[in-house]
C-alpha positions as a LaTeX table, in Angstrom:
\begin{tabular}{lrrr}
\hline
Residue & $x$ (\AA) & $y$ (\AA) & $z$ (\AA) \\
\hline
Unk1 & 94.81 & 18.74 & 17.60 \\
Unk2 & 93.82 & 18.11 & 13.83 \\
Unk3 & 90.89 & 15.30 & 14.20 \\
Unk4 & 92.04 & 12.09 & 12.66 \\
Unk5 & 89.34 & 11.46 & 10.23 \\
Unk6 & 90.28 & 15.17 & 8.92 \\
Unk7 & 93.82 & 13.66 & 8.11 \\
Unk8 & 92.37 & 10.42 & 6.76 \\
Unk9 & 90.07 & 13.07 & 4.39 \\
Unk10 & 93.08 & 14.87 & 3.35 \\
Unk11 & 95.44 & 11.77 & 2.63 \\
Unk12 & 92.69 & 10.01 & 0.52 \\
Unk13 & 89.90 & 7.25 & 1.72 \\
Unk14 & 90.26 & 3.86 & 0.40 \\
Unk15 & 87.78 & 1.06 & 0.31 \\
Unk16 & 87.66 & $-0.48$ & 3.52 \\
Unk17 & 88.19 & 2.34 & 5.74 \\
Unk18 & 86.74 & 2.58 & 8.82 \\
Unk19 & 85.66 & 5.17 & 11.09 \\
Unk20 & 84.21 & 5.37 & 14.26 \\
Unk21 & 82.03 & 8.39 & 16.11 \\
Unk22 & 80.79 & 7.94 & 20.06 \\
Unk23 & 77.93 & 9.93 & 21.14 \\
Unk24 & 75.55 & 10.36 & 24.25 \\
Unk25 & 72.18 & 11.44 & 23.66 \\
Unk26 & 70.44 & 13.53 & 25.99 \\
Unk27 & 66.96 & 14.88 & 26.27 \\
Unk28 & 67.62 & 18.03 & 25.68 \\
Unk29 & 69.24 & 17.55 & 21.93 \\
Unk30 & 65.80 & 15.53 & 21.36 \\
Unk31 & 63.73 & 18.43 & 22.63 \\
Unk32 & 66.20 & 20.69 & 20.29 \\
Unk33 & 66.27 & 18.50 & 17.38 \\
Unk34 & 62.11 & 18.46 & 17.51 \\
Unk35 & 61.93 & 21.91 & 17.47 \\
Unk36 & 64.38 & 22.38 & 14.47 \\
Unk37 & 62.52 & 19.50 & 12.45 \\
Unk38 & 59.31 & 20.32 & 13.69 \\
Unk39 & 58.79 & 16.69 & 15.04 \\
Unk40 & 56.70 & 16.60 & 17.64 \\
Unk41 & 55.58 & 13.15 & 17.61 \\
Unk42 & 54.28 & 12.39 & 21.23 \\
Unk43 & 56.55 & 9.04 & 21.36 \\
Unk44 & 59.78 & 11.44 & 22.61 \\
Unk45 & 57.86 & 13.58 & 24.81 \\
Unk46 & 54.63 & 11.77 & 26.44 \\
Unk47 & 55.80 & 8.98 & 28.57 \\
Unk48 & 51.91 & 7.63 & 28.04 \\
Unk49 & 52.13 & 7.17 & 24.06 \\
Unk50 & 55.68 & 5.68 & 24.52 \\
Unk51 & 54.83 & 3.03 & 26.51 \\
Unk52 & 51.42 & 2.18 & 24.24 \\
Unk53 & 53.84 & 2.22 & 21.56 \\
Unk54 & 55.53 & $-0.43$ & 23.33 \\
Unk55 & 58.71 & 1.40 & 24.80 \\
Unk56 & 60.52 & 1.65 & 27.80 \\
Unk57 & 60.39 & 5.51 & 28.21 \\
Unk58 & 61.02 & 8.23 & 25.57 \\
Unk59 & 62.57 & 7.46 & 22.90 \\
Unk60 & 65.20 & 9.98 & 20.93 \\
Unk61 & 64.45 & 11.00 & 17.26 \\
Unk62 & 65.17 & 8.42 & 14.39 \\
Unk63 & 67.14 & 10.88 & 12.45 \\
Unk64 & 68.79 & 12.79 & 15.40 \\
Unk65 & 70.59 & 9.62 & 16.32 \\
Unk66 & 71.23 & 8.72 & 11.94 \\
Unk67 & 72.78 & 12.31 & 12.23 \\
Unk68 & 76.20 & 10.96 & 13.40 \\
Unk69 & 77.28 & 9.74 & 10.34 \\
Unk70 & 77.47 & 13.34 & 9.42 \\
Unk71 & 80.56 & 13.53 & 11.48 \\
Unk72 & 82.49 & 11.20 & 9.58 \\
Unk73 & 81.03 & 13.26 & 6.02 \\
Unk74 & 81.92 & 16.65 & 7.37 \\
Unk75 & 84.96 & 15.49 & 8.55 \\
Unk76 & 86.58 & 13.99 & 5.48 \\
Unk77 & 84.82 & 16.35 & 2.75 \\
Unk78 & 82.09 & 13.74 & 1.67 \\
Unk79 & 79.28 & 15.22 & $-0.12$ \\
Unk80 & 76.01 & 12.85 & 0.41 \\
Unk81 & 73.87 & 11.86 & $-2.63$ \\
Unk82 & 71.62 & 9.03 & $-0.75$ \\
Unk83 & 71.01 & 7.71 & 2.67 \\
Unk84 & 69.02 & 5.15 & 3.17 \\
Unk85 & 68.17 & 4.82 & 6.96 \\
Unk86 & 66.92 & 1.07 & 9.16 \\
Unk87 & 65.85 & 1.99 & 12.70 \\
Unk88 & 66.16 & $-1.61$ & 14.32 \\
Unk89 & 66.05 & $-0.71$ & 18.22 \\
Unk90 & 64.76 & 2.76 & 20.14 \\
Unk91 & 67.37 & 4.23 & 21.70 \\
Unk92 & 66.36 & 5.99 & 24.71 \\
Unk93 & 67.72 & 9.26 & 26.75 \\
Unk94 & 71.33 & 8.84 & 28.40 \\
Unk95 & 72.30 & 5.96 & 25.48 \\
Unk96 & 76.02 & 5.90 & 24.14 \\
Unk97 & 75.75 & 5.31 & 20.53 \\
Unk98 & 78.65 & 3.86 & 18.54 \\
Unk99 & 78.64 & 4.67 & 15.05 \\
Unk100 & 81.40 & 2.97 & 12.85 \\
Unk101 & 81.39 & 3.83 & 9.16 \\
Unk102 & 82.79 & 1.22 & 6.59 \\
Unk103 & 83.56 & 2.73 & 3.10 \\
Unk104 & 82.50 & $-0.09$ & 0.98 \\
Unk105 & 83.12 & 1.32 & $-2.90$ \\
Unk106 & 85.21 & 3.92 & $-4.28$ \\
Unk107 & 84.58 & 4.39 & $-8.08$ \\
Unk108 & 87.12 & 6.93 & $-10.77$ \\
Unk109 & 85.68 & 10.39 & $-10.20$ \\
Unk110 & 85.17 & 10.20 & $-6.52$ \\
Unk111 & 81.82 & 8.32 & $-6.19$ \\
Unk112 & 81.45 & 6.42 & $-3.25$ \\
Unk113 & 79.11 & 4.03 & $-1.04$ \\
Unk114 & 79.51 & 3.40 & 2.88 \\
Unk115 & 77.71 & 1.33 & 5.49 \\
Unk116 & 77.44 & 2.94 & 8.73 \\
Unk117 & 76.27 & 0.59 & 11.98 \\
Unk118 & 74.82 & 2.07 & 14.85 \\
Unk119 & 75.58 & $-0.05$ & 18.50 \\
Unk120 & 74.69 & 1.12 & 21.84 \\
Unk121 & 76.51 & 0.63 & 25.24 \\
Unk122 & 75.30 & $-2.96$ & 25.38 \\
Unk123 & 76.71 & $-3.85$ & 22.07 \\
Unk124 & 73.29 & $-4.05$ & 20.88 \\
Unk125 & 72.53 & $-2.48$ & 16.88 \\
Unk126 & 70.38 & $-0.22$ & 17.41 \\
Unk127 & 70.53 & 1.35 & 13.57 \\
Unk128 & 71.85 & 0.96 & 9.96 \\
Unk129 & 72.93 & 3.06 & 7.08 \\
Unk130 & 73.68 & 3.18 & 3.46 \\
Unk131 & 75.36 & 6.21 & 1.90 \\
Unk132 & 76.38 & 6.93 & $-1.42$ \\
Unk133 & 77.94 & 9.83 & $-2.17$ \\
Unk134 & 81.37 & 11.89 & $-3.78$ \\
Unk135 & 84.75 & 11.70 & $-1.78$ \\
Unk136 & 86.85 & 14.48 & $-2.60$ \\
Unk137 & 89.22 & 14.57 & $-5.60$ \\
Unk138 & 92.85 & 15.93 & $-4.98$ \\
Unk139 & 92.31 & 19.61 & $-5.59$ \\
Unk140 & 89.73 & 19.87 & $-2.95$ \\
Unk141 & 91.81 & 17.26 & $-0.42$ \\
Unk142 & 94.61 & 20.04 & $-1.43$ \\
Unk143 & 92.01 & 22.79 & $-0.22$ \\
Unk144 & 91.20 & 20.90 & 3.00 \\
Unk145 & 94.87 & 20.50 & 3.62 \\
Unk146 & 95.60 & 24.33 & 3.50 \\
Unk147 & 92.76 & 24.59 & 5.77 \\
Unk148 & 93.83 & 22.64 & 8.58 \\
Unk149 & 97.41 & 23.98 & 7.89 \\
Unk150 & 95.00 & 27.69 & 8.60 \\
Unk151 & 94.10 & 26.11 & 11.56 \\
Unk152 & 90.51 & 25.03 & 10.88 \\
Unk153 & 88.79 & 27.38 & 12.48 \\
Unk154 & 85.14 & 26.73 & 11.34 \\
Unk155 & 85.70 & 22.98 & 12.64 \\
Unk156 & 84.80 & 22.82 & 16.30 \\
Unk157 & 85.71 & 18.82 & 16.24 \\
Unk158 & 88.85 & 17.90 & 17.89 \\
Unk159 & 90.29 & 14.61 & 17.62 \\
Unk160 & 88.75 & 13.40 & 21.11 \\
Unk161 & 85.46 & 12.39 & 19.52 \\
Unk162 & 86.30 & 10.29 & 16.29 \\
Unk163 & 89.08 & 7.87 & 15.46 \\
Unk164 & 89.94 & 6.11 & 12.30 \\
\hline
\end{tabular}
């Protein structure tokens, strides 16, 4: 099945589109994300310095959890130029994280700018985003198009995950 925001990429995005990613974090992807980053900052992996720090347990990584807006931008061709990230609430080990990504501005040439919201399972925001970056143009929605019609196989995303 072709995922839906891949479709949505190849008909065109138009201001006001939404899209929406679901994702539970585990420990493991923290303790995988810290060793690809390099972050080791005690606050995901010493309950003690959590809880001085004021949490309820571990806490996952900032950016690990920011990192689901790169579904929607891999998905749809989106080539980032700027993120700028608020972390309003942890979120902790087991957490479902909503993310639901609002194109906001659509310029001639492709430029864009999005808002992306970050909820967890008790409808609580957690985390904010704003991108800016270049949608594709029709030759490379064209591309994208023969892709899927190739079958897609370096996209491991099925349409399960994401809606539009």
């Amino acid at each position: 099945m072709v995922n839906p925001i891949r479709q949505k990429g190849i008909a065109g995005i138009a201001e006001g589109d939404v899209f929406r990613c679901q994702r539970t974090f585990t420990r493991g992807e923290t303790l995988q994300f810290g060793d690809m980053t390099r972050d080791y900052n005690p606050v995901h992996y010493d309950e003690r310095w959590a809880e001085a720090k004021g949490f309820n347990g571990l806490i996952c990584h900032g950016l690990l959890v920011g990192s689901m807006i790169c579904e929607f931008g891999g998905q749809v061709g989106w080539l980032a130029s700027g993120m700028r990230f608020n972390f309003i609430q942890p979120v902790y080990f087991g957490d479902t994280i909503r993310c639901d990504v609002t194109v906001t501005r659509i310029e001639p040439g492709g430029r864009a700018e999005a808002e992306a919201v970050f909820t967890n399972q008790h409808d609580e925001q957690v985390g904010f985003v704003r991108l800016t970056g270049r949608l594709p143009l029709a030759p490379e929605r064209e591309l994208l198009r023969q892709m899927v019609a190739e079958g897609d196989p370096d996209n491991k995303l099925s349409g399960e995950r994401c809606t539009r």
